[in-house]
Every structure is written in structure tokens, then in C-alpha cells.
C-alpha positions as YAML, in Angstrom:
chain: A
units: angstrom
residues:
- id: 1
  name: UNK
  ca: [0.00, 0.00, 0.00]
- id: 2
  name: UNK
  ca: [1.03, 3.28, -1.04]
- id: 3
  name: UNK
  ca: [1.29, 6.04, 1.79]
- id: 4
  name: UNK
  ca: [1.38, 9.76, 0.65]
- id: 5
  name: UNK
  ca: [1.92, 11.96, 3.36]
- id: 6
  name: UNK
  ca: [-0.36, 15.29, 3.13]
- id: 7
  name: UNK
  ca: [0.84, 18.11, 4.60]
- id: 8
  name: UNK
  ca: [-1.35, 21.10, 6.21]
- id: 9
  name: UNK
  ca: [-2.76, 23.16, 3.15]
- id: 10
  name: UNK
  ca: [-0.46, 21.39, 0.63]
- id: 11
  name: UNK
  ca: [-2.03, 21.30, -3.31]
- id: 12
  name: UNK
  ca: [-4.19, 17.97, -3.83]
- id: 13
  name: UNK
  ca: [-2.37, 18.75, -7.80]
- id: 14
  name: UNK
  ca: [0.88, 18.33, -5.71]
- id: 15
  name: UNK
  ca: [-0.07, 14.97, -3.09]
- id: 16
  name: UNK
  ca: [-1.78, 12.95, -6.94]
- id: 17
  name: UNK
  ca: [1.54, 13.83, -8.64]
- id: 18
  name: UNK
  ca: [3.60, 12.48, -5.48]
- id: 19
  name: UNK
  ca: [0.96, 9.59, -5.94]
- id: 20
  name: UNK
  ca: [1.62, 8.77, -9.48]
- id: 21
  name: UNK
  ca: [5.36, 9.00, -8.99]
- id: 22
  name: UNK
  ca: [5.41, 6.60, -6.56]
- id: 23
  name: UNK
  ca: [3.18, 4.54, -8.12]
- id: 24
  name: UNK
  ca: [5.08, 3.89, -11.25]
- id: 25
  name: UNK
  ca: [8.12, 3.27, -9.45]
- id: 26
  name: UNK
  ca: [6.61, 0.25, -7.91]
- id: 27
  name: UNK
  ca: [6.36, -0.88, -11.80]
- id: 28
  name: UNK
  ca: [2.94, -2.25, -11.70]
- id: 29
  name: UNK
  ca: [1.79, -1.15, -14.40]
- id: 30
  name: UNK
  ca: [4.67, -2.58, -16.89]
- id: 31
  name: UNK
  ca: [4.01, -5.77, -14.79]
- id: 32
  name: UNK
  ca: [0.67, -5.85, -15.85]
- id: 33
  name: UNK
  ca: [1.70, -4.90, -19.36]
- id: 34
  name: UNK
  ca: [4.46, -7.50, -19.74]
- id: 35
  name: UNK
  ca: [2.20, -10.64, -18.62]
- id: 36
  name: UNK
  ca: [-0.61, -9.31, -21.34]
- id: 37
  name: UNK
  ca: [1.25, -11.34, -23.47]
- id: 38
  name: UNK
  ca: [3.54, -14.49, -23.22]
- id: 39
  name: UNK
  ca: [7.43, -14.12, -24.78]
- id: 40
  name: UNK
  ca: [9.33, -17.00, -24.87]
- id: 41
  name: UNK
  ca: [11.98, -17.07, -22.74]
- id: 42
  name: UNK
  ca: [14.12, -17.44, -25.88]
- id: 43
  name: UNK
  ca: [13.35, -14.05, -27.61]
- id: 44
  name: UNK
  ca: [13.56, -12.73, -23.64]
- id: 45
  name: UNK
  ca: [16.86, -13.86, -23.86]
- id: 46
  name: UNK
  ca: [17.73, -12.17, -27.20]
- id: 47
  name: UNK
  ca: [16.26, -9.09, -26.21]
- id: 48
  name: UNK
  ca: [18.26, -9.04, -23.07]
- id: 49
  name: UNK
  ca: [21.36, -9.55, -25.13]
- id: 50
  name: UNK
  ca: [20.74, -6.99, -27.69]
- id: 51
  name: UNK
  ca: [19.97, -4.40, -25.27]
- id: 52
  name: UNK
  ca: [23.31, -5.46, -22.91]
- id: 53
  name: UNK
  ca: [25.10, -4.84, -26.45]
- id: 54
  name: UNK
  ca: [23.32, -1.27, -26.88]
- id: 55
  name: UNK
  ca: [24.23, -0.04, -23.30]
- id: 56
  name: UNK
  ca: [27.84, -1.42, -24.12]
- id: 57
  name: UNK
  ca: [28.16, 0.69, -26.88]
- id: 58
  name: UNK
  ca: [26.56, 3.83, -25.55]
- id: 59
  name: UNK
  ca: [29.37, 3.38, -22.82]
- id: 60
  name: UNK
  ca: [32.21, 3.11, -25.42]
- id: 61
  name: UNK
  ca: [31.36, 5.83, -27.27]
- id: 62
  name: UNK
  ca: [30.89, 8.21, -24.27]
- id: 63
  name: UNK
  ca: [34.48, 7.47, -23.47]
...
């Protein structure tokens, strides 16, 4: 459970866009997303690898 505190007089704008924040850092929603539809854990696998071999090469041209 999510708890927000609220201070005295504090924007309701302010406390829903604390709420969201921390809501899609608990990563629910791409949870929910993700199971929609079953991936073999084959083409998981390959898309882990390609994106490990993007990051590497973002890192290697940065230096």
C-alpha cells in the first residue's frame, strides 16, 4: 500500500503527482503490461542480449 503523506494546506495537484510517482516506481503497471502477453523465454533472452550490447556501446562511445 502506497502512503502519501499530506501536509497542512499542501495542493491535492501536488499529493496525486507524489501519488503517481510513486506509483510507477513500484512498476505495476509494466508488470501488468508484460504478462498481457507471453514471450518466450528465448526471444527474452535475445532481447536481453541486444539491449546489454546497446548499453555497451553507448558506454564506449561516451568514453
Amino acid at each position: 500500500m502506497l502512503i502519501i503523506p499530506v501536509k497542512e494546506g499542501e495542493n491535492i495537484d501536488r499529493c496525486l503527482k507524489k501519488f503517481k510517482k510513486k506509483f510507477e516506481k513500484t512498476g505495476v503497471i509494466r508488470e501488468l503490461r508484460s504478462r498481457q502477453a507471453f514471450v518466450k523465454p528465448s526471444v527474452r533472452r535475445r532481447e536481453e542480449i541486444k539491449h546489454a550490447i546497446y548499453v555497451a556501446k553507448m558506454h564506449s562511445t561516451e568514453q
